[in-house]
N, C-alpha and C positions, 0 to 999 in steps of 0.2 A: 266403347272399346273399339279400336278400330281394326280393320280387317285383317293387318297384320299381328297383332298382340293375341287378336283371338283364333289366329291358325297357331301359333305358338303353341298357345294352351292346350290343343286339340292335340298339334304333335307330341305333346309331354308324357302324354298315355296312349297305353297300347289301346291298340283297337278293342280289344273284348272290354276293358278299365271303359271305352264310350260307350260302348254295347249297353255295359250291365248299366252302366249310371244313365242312360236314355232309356232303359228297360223300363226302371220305373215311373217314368212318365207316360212312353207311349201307349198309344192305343191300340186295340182287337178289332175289327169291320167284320161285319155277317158276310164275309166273301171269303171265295178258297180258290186256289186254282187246280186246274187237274192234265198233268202231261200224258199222253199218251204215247207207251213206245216207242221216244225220241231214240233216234237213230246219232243225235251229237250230245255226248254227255254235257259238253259246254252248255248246250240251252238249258238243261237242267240248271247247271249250277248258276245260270243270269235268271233262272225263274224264283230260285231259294233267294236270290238277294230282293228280288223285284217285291215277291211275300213280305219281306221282314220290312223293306223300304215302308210300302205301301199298307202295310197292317193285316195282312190277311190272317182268316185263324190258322192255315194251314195249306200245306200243296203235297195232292195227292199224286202219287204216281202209277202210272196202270204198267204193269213190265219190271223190266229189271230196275235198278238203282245201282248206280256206279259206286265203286268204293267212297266210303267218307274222306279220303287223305285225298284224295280227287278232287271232290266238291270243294274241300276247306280254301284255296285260294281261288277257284271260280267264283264263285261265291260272296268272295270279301269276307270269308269267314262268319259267314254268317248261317251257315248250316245247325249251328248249335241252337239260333234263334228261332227257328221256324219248324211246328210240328212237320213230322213227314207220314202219311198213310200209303201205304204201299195194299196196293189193289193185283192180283194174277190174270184179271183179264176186265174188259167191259161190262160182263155180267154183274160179278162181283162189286165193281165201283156202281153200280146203280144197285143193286142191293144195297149197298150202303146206303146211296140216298138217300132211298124211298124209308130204311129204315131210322133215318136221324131228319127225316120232311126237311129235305134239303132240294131248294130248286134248281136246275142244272141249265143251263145255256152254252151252247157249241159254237165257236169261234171258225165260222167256217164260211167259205163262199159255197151257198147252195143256192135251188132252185126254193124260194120261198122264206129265205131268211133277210131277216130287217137288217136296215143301217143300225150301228151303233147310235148315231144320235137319236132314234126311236124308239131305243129300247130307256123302259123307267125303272129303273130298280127298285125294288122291292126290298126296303130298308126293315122293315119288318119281318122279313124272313132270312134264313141263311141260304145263300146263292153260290154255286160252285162251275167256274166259267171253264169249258173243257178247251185246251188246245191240242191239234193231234199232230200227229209224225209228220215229221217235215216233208218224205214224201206220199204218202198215203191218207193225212189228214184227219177227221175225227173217224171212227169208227159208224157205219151203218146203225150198229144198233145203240150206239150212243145218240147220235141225230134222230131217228125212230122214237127216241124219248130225252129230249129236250126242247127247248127254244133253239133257235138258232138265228145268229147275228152274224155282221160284216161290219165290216171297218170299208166305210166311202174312201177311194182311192182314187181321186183325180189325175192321176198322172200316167205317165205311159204304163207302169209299174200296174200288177193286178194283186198283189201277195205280199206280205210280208215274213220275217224269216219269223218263228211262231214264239218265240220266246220275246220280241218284238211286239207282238201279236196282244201277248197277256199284259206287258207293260202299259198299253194304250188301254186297255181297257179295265186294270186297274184303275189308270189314272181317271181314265170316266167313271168308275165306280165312287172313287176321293171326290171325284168334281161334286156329283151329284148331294152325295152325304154333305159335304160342307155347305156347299148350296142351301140344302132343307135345315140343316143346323140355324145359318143367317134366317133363314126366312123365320123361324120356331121364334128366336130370339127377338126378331122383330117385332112379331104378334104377343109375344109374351113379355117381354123383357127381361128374359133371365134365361 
């Protein structure tokens, strides 16, 4: 089919019509993301699409949540696709973890956090990667209990805007999972 016949077909249905008919194909990944008291409703609604892109089971939010008639075009309308857990404070989201043994890693430049390419996932457990407020960052007592990771930045630049942030490290999350899928497949053949 060539590239033009099969954008045709895509524009012939509305967006929720490819939603629900890729729904049941895609897939769930043991990752979740977690925003903390984003101060731009927008990062929120590029985190809810980045979730559903990328498979996540869910993205928690520590703080308020913006109205849903908000999110529904930030988003790509995909707000409907992606569970939402709304957390009242950082306590509260680590109680949760600890009560669903969910490992948590903080997307943050510290003193003592690893590059992203060092970090292995843990395909076996469920992992919830926090990004925090675009100016105040993860919370203390969320870094006090987690890993904590950086994304290598060779350029002048030191930060990314943090919804940016979760998308890269999604996409490392996919890298790695497909990655040990090939390798399984390899050694197995199936």
């Amino acid at each position: 089919m060539s590239v033009s016949a099969a954008l045709s077909l895509v524009r012939s249905q509305t967006r929720r019509q490819r939603y629900d008919q890729k729904k049941t194909t895609a897939q769930k990944n043991p990752i979740s993301i977690c925003a903390v008291n984003f101060g731009c409703d927008e990062n929120l609604g590029y985190l809810i699409r980045a979730a559903a892109c990328f498979g996540a089971e869910c993205l928690h939010v520590i703080g308020n949540l913006p109205d849903r008639a908000y999110l529904i075009p930030v988003s790509g309308s995909l707000i409907d696709y992606v569970k939402i857990i709304q957390h009242a404070n950082p306590h509260d989201f680590l109680a949760w973890t600890r009560q669903n043994d969910v490992d948590v890693i903080s997307a943050e430049i510290a003193d003592g956090s690893v590059s992203m390419y060092d970090v292995d996932f843990d395909m076996s457990r469920k992992t919830c990667v926090v990004v925090g407020n675009e100016n105040t960052g993860v919370p203390a007592e969320i870094l006090h209990n987690s890993k904590i990771m950086h994304i290598p930045m060779p350029g002048i630049g030191f930060c990314l805007n943090t919804a940016q942030t979760a998308n890269i490290i999604l996409f490392e999350f996919n890298r790695q999972l497909n990655e040990r899928v090939q390798r399984e497949y390899l050694r197995t053949g199936s």
